[in-house]
Residue frames as a rotation matrix with the C-alpha (Angstrom) as fourth column:
UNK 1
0.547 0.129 0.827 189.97
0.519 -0.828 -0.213 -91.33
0.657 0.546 -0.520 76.72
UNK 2
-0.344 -0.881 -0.326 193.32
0.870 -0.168 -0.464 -89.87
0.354 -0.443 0.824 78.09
UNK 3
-0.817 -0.130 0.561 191.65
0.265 -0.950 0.165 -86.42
0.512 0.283 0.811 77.89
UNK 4
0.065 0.997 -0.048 188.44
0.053 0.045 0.998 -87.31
0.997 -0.067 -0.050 79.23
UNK 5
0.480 -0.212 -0.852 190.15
0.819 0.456 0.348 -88.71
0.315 -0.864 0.392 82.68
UNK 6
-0.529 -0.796 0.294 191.78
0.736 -0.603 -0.306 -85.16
0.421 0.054 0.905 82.95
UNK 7
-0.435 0.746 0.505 189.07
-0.142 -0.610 0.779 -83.13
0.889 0.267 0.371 82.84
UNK 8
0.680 0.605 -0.415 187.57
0.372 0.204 0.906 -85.10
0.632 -0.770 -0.086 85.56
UNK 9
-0.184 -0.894 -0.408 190.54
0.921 -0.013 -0.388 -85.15
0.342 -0.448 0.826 87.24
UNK 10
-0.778 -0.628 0.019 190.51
0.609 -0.761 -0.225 -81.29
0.156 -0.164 0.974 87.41
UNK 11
0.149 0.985 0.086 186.79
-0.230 -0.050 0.972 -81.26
0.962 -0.164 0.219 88.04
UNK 12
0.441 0.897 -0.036 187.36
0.296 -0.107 0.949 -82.69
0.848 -0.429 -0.312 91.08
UNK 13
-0.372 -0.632 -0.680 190.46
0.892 -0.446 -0.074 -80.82
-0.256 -0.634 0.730 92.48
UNK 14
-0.799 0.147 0.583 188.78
-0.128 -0.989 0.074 -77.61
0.588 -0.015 0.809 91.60
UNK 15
0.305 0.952 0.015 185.65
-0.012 -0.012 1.000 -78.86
0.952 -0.305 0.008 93.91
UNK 16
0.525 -0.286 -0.801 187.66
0.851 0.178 0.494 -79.89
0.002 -0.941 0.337 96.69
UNK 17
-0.591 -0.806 0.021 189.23
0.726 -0.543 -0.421 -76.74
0.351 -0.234 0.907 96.84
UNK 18
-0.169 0.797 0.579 185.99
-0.324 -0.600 0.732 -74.91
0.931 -0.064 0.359 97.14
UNK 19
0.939 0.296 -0.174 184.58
0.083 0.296 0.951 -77.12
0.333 -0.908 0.254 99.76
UNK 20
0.016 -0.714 -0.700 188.24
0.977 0.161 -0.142 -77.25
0.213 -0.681 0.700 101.68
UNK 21
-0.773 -0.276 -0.571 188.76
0.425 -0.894 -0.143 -72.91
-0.471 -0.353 0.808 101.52
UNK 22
0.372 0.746 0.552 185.57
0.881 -0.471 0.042 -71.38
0.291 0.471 -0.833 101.37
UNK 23
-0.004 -0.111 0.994 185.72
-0.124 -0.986 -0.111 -67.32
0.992 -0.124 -0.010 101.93
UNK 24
0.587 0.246 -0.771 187.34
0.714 0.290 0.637 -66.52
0.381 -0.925 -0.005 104.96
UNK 25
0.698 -0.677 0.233 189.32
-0.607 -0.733 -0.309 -63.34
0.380 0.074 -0.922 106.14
UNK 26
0.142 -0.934 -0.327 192.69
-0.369 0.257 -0.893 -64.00
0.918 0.247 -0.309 106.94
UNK 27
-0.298 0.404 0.865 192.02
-0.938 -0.290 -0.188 -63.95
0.175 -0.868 0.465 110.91
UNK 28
0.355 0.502 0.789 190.15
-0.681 0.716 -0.149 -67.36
-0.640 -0.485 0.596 110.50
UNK 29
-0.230 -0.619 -0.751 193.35
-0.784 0.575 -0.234 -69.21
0.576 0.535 -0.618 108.22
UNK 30
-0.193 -0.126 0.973 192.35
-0.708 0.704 -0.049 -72.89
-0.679 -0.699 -0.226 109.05
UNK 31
0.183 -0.078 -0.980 193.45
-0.927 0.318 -0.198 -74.63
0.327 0.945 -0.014 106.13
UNK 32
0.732 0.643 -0.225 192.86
-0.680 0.707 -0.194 -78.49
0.034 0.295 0.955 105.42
UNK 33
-0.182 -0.903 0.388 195.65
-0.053 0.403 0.914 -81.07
-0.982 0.146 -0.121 104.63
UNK 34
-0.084 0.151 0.985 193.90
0.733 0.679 -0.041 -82.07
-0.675 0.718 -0.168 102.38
UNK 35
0.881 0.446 0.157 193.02
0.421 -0.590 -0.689 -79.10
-0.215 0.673 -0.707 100.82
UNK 36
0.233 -0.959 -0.159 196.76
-0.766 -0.282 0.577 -78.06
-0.599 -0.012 -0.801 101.10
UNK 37
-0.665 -0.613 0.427 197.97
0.188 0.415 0.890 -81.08
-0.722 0.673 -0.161 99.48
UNK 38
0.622 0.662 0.418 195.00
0.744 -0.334 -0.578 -80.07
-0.243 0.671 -0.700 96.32
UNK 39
0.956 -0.110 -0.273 196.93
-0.210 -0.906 -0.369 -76.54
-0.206 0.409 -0.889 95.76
UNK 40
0.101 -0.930 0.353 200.38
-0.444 0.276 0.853 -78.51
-0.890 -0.243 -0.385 96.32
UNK 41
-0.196 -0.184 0.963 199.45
0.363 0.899 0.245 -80.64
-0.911 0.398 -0.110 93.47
UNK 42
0.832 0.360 0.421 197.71
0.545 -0.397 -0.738 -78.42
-0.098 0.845 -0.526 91.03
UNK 43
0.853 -0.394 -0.343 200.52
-0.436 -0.898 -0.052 -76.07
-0.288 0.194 -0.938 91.59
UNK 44
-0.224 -0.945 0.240 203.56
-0.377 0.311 0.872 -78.66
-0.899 0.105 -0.426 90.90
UNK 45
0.256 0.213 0.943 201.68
0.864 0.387 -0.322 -79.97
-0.433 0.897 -0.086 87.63
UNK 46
0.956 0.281 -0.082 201.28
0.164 -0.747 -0.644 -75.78
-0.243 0.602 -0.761 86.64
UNK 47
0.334 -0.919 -0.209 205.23
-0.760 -0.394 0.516 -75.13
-0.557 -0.013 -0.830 87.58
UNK 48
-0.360 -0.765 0.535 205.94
0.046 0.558 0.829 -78.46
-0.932 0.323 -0.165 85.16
UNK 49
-0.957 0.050 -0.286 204.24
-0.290 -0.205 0.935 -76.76
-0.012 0.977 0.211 82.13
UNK 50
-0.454 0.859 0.236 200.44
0.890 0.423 0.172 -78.29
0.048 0.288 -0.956 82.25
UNK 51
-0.609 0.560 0.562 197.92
0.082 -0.660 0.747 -75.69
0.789 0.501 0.357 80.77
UNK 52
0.078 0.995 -0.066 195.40
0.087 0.059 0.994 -76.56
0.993 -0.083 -0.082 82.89
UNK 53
0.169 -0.539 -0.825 197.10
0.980 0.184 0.080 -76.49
0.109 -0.822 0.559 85.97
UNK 54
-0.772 -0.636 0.024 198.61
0.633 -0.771 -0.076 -73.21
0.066 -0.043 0.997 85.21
UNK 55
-0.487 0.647 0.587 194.96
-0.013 -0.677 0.736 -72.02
0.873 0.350 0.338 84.56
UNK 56
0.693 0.441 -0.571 193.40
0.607 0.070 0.791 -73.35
0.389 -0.895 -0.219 88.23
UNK 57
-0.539 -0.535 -0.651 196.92
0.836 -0.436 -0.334 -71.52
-0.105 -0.724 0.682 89.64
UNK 58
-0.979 -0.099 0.180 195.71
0.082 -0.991 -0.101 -68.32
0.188 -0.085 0.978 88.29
UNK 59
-0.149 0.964 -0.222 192.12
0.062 0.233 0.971 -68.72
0.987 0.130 -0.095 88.80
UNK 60
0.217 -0.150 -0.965 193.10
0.923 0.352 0.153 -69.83
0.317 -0.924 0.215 92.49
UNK 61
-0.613 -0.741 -0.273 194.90
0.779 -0.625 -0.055 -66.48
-0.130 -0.247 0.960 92.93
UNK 62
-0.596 0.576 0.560 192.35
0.101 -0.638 0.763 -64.52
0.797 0.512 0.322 91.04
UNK 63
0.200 0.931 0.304 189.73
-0.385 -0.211 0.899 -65.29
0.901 -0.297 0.316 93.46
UNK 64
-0.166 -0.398 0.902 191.57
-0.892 -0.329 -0.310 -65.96
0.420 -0.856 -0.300 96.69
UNK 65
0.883 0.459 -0.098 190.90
-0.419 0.865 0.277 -69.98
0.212 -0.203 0.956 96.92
UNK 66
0.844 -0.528 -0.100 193.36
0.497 0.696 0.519 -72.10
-0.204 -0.487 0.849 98.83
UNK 67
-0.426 -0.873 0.237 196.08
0.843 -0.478 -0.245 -69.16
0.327 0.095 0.940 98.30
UNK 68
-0.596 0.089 -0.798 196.32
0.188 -0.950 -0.247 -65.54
-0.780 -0.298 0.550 99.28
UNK 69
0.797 0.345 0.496 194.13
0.601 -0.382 -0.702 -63.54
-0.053 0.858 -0.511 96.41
UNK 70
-0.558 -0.820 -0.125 197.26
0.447 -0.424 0.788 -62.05
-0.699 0.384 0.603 94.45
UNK 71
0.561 0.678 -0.474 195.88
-0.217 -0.432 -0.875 -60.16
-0.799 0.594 -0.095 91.53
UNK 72
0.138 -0.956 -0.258 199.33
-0.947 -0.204 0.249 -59.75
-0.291 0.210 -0.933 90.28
UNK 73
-0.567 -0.497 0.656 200.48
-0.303 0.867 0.395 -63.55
-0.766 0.025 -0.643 90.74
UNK 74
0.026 0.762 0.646 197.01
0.122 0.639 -0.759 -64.71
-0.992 0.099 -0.077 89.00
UNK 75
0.814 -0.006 -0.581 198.03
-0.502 -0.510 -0.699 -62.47
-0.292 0.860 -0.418 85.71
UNK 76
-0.397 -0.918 -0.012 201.37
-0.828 0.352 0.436 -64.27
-0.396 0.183 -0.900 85.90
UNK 77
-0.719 -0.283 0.635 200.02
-0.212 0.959 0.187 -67.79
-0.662 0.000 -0.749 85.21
UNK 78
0.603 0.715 -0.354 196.92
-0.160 -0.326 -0.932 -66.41
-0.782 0.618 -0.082 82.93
């Protein structure tokens, strides 16, 4: 189930982003690789057209996970 393995997929790059950038003010930036290469990846799937991708970018933005919180940016990829 092509569709099934996706889902997960994006189940568990949206967890590891949580656990890699919990709330943190800017002051205490001490981002992951690993969590860096997570937003690298979700964001090169969104910028090659995947839905779902494009929804974790804005989501990601929306609520200030493993990116700046953009309000602006997060409406873009909504």
């Amino acid at each position: 189930m092509p569709g099934l393995n996706r889902i997960v997929l994006v189940l568990i790059a949206l967890s590891l982003v949580f656990v890699a950038h919990p709330q943190r003010s800017p002051a205490e930036d001490t981002e992951t690789e690993t969590g860096t290469d997570i937003v690298v990846a979700i964001r090169e799937a969104a910028e090659k057209g995947d839905a779902v991708a494009q929804f974790l970018v804005g989501w990601m933005y929306a609520e200030g996970k493993g990116v700046a919180k953009d309000e602006a940016e997060a409406v873009k990829w909504f």
